[in-house]
PLY file of the C-alpha trace (Angstrom):
ply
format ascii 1.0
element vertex 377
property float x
property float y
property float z
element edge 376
property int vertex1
property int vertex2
end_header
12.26 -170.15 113.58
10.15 -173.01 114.35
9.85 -174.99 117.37
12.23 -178.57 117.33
9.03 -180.02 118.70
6.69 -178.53 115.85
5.59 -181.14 113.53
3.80 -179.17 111.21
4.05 -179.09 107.83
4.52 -176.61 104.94
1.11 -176.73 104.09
-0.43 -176.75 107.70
-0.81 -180.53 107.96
1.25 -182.35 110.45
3.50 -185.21 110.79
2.94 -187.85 113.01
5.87 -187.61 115.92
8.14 -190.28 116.42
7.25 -192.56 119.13
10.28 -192.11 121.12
9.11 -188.40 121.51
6.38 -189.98 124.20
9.62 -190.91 126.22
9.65 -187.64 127.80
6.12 -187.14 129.12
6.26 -190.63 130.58
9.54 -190.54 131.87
8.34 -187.38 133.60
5.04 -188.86 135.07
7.60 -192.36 136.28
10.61 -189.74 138.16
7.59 -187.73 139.46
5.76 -190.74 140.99
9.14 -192.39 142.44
9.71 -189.20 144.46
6.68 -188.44 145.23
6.19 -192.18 146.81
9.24 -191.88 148.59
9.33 -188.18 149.56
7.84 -187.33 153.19
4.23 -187.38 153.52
4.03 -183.57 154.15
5.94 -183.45 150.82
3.24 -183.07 147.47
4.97 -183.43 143.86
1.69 -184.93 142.26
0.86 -181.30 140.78
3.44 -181.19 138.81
2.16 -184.21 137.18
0.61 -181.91 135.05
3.34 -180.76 133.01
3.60 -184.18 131.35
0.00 -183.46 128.90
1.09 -179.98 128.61
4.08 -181.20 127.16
2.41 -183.91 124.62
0.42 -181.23 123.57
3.09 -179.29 122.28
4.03 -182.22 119.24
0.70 -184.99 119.84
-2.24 -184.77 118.75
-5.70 -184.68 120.98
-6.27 -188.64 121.26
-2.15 -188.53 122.29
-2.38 -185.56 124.91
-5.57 -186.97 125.99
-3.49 -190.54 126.67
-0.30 -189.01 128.51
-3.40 -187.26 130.72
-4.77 -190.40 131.64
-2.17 -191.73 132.32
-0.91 -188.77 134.59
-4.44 -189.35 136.47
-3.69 -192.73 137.30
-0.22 -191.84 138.84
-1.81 -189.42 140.91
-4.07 -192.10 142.28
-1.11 -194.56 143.03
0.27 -192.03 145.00
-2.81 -191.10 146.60
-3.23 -194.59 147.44
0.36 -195.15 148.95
0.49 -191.61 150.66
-2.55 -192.23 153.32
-5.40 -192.99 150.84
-7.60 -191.91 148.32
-10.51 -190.25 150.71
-7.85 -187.89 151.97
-9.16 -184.29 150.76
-6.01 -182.85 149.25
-5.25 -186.03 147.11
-9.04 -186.22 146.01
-8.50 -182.12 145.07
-5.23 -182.97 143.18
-7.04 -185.63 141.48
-9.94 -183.81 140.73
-7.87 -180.89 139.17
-5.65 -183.22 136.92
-8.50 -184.46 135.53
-9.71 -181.06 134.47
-6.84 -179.91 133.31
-5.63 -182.56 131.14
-9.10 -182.46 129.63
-8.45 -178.58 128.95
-5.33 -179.44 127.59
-6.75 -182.04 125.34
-9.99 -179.59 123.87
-6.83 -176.94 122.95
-4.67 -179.47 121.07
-8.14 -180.70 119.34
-9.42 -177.29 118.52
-6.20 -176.41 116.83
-5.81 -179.44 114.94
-9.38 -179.02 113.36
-8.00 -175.28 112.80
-4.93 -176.78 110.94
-7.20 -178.93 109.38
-9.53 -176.07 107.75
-6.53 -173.73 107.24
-4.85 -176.44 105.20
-8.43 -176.72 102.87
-8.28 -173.03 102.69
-4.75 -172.91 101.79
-4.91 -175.78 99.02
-7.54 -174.13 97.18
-5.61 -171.12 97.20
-2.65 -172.63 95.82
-4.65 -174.68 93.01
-6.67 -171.23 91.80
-3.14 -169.17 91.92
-1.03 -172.04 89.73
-4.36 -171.42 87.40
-3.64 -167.81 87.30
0.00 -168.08 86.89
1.08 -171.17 85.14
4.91 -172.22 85.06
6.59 -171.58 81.95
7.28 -174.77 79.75
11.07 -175.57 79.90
11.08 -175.84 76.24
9.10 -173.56 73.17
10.52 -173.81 70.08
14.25 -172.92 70.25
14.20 -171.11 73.47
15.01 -173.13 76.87
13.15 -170.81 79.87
13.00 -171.18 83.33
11.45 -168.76 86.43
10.64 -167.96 89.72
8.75 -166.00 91.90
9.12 -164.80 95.27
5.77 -163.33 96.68
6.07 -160.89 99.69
2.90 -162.18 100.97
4.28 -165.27 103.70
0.75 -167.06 102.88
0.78 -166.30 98.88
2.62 -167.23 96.09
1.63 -164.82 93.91
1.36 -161.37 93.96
0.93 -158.13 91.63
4.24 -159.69 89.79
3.37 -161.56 86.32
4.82 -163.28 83.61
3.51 -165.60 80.74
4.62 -167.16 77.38
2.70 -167.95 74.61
4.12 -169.82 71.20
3.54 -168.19 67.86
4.21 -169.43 64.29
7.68 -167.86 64.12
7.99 -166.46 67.12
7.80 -167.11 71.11
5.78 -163.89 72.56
6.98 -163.13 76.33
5.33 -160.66 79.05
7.08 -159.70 82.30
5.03 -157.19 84.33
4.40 -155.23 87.69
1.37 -154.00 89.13
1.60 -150.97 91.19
0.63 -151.81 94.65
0.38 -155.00 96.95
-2.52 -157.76 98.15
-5.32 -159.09 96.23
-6.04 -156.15 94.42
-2.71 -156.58 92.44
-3.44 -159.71 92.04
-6.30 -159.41 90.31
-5.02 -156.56 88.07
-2.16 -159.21 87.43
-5.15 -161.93 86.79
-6.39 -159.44 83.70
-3.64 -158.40 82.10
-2.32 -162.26 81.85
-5.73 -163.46 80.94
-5.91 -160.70 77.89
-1.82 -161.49 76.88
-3.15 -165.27 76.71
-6.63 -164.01 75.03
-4.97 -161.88 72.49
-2.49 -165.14 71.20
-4.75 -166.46 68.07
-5.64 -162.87 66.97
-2.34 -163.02 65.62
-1.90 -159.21 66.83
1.55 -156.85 65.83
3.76 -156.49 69.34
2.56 -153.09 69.40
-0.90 -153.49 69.19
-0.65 -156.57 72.14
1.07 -153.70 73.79
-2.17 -151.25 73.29
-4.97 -154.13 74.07
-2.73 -155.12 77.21
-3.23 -151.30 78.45
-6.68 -150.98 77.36
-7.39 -154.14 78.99
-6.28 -153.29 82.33
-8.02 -149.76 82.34
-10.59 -150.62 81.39
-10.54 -153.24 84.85
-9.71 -150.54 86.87
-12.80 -148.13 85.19
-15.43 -150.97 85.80
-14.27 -152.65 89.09
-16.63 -151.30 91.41
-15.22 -149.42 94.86
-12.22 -149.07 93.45
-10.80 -145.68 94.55
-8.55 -142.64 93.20
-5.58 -144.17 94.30
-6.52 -146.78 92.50
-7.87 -145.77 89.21
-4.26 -143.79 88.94
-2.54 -147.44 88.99
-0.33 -148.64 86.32
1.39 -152.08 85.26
5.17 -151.75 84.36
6.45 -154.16 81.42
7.83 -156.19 78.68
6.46 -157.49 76.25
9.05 -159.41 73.71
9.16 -161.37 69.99
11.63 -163.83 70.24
11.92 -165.55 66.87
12.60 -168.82 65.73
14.52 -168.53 62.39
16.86 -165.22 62.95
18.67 -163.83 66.26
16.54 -161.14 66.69
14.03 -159.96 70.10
11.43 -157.53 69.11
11.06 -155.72 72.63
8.34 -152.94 73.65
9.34 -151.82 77.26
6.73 -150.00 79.10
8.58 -148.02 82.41
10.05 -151.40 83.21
13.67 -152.26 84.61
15.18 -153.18 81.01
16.14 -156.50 80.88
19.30 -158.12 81.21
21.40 -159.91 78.17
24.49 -162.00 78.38
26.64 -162.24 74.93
29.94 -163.19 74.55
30.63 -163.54 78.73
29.44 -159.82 78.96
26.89 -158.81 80.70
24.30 -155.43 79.59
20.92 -154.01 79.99
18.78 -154.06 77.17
17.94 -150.43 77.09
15.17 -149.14 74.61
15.32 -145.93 72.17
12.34 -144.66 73.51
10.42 -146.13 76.60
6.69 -146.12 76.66
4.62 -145.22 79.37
3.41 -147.75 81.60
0.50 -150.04 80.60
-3.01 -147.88 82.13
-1.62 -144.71 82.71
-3.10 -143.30 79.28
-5.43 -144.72 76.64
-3.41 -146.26 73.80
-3.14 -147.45 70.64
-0.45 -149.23 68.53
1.12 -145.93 67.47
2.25 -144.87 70.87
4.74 -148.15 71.03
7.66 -148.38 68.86
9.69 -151.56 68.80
13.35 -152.20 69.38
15.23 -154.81 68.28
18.24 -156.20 69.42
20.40 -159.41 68.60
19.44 -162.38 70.48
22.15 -165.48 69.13
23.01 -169.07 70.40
23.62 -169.93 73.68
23.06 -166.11 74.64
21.19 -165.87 78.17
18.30 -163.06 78.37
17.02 -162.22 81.93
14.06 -160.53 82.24
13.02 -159.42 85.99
11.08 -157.26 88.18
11.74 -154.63 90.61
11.49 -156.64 93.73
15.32 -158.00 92.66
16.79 -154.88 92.31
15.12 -153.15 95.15
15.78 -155.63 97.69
18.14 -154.32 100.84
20.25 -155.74 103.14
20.09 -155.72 107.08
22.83 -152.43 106.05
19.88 -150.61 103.53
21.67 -152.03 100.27
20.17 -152.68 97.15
20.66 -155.86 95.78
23.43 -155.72 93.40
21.81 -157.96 90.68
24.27 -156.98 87.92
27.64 -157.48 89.91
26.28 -161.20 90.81
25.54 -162.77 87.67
28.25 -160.61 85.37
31.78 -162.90 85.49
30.15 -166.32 85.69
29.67 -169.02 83.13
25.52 -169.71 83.51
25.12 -173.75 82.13
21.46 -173.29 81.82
18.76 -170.90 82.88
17.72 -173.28 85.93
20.93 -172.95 86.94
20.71 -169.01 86.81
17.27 -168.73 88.50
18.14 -171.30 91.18
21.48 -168.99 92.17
19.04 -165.71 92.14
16.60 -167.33 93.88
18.86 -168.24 97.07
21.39 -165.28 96.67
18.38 -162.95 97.08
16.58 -164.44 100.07
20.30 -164.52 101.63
21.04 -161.07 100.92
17.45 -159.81 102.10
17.28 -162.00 105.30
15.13 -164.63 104.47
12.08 -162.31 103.36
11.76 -159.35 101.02
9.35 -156.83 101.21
7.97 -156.43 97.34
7.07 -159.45 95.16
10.28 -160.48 92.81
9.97 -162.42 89.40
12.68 -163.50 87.20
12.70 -164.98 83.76
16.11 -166.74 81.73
15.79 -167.46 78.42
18.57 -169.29 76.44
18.63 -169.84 72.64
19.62 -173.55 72.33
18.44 -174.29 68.29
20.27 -177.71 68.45
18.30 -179.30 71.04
14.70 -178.50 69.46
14.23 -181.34 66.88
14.21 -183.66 70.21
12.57 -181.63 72.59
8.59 -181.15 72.84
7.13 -178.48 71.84
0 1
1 2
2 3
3 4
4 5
5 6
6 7
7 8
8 9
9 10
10 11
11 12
12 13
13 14
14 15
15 16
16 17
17 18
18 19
19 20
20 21
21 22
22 23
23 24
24 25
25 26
26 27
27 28
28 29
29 30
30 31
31 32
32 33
33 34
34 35
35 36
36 37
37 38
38 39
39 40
40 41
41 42
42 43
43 44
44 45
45 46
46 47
47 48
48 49
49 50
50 51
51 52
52 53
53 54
54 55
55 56
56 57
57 58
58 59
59 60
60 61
61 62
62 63
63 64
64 65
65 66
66 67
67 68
68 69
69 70
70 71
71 72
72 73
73 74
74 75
75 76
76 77
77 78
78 79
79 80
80 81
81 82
82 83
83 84
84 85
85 86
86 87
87 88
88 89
89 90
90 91
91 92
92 93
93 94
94 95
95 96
96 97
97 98
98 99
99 100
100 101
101 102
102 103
103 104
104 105
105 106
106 107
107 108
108 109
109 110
110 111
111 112
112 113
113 114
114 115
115 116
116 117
117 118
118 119
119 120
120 121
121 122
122 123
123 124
124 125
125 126
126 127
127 128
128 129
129 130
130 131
131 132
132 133
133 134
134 135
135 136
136 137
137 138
138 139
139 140
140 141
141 142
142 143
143 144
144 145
145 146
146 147
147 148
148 149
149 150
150 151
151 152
152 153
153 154
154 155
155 156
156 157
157 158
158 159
159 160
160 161
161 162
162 163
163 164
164 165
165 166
166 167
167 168
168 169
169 170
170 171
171 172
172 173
173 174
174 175
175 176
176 177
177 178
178 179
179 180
180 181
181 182
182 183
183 184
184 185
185 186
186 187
187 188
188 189
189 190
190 191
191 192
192 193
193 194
194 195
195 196
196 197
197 198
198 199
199 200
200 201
201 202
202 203
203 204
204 205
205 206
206 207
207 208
208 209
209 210
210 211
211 212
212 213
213 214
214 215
215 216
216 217
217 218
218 219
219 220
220 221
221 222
222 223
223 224
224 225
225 226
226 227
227 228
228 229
229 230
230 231
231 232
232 233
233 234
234 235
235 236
236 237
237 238
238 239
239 240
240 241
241 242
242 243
243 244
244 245
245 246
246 247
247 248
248 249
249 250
250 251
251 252
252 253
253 254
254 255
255 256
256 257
257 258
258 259
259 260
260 261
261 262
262 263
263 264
264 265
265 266
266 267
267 268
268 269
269 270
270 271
271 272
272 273
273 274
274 275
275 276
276 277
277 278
278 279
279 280
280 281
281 282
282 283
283 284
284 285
285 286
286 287
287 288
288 289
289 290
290 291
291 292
292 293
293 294
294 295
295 296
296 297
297 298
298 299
299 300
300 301
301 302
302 303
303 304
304 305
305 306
306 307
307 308
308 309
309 310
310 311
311 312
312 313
313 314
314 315
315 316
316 317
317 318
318 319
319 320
320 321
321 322
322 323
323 324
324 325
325 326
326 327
327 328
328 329
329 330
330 331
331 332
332 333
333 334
334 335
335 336
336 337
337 338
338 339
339 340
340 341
341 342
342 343
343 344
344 345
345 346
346 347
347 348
348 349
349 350
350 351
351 352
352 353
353 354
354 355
355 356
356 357
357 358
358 359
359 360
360 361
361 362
362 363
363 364
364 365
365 366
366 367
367 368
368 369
369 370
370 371
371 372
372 373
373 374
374 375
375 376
């Protein structure tokens, strides 16, 4: 938990305090000087004088520390000058060492707002080139209202090896939810390929099965040219599902590829989406559009389709539970799938502690035909 006296924000920037804030060094440096004054001469409070910059430091910046230390400097010369005199050698050493300090003080508070200041460049790029990489989903394609979130393990990130991505066809929205084996920028960057070829592959107009085989070839063939990559490595895969969700029937064309099958609610029932035959996962083999077989399953109005990764379900409590993703959405009425994604969202980071340890996507998709003719495409 942060500091109540840490103005930074989010992003590493910080907030100018409130001025009231500067009550407390200088009503230190005032009740230290009255005593002081009126304590006996053998009697020396001015070090303490000191505590007043170290304080500022803690929510001012340089230019403020630097202020409350000049001004700390100048009550240890009134009471220098009122406690025998300023040629004395213990209040010219007190002085002397005030000013040094303050001025140490000072440097540290500037040297870590310039750090601030370069972390928060750092941290903005980083942001802009991973909302490139993965782009929110539009609210509204076609039919289909959609909404997501993601939850990256990394504190600094806010991506990870966890993926998803939509792209609109002439009949049909095509959907990818995916998880690259392993943390850190290396899944990111497998995530990075396999998103760029789903995108790639949308105007060659390709069957769901053969997406399915480019997606694998494309990441294997990543993982075969990407120099000092290792064994381990080479031997990674990408779980997923890849989906047809059609405009004019209430039908998903699904391909699952070793990934948690998704969840669909119908009729205020709630039940995995569970294929005839699961593929292997995309990169584990070479592949071609004869290894994946499609299944099909009824997808009607106002049904809800939740598509996820593993982080949800394999998220523990402080106890070693797993997250019990079922039990908490089954029994509710879902308005919308912001509404679903916001409760997942929350309920997870609750149920985990504030943190979890693996990246965690979700995707809800609602079919909603009424509202299309007035929303954009």
């Amino acid at each position: 938990m942060r500091a109540r006296l840490d103005f930074t924000r989010r992003d590493g920037s910080r907030r100018r305090p409130p001025p009231a804030l500067y009550a407390i060094p200088v009503g230190i440096l005032l009740v230290i000087t009255v005593i002081d004054v009126n304590a006996p001469p053998h009697v020396h409070l001015g070090p303490f004088l000191i505590a007043a910059p170290a304080i500022t430091a803690s929510f001012a910046s340089a230019r403020g520390t630097a202020a409350i230390g000049v001004l700390a400097v100048i009550a240890q010369i009134v009471i220098g000058i009122l406690h025998g005199g300023l040629t004395t050698a213990n209040h010219q050493a007190q002085i002397s060492a005030l000013i040094v300090i303050s001025a140490l003080v000072a440097s540290f508070r500037y040297a870590t707002d310039r750090h601030r200041r370069r972390l928060r460049q750092v941290r903005s790029v980083a942001v802009a080139a991973q909302e490139v990489l993965l782009r929110p989903l539009p609210g509204r394609v076609g039919p289909l209202r959609i909404a997501s979130v993601y939850i990256s393990a990394e504190e600094e990130a806010q991506i990870g090896g966890d993926l998803y991505a939509a792209v609109r066809g002439e009949e049909a929205t095509r959907l990818v939810i995916g998880d690259v084996r392993g943390k850190g920028l290396p899944a990111v960057g497998d995530a990075a390929v396999l998103i760029g070829a789903f995108r790639g592959s949308a105007y060659r107009k390709l069957s769901l099965p053969g997406l399915t085989a480019h997606l694998g070839q494309a990441v294997r063939w990543n993982w075969r040219h990407t120099p000092g990559r290792d064994q381990d490595a080479l031997e990674s895969f990408v779980t997923a599902v890849v989906l047809d969700v059609y405009d004019d029937r209430p039908v998903v064309d699904m391909i699952n590829c070793g990934h948690p099958p998704p969840l669909l609610l119908h009729g205020g029932a709630l039940h995995p989406v569970d294929g005839s035959d699961p593929a292997l996962p995309l990169g584990m083999a070479d592949s071609s559009d004869g290894d994946y077989t499609i299944d099909a399953f009824t997808f009607e109005d106002n049904d809800l389709l939740v598509l996820y990764t593993d982080g949800f379900v394999e998220a523990r409590d402080a106890g070693g539970t797993f997250y019990p993703m079922t039990e908490r959405l089954a029994g509710r009425d879902w308005g919308s799938p912001e509404e679903l994604v916001r409760y997942l969202h929350d309920d997870l980071l609750r149920y985990a502690g504030g943190r979890v340890n693996d990246d965690a996507a979700v995707v809800a998709i609602a079919r909603c035909p009424e509202e299309s003719s007035t929303a954009p495409a």
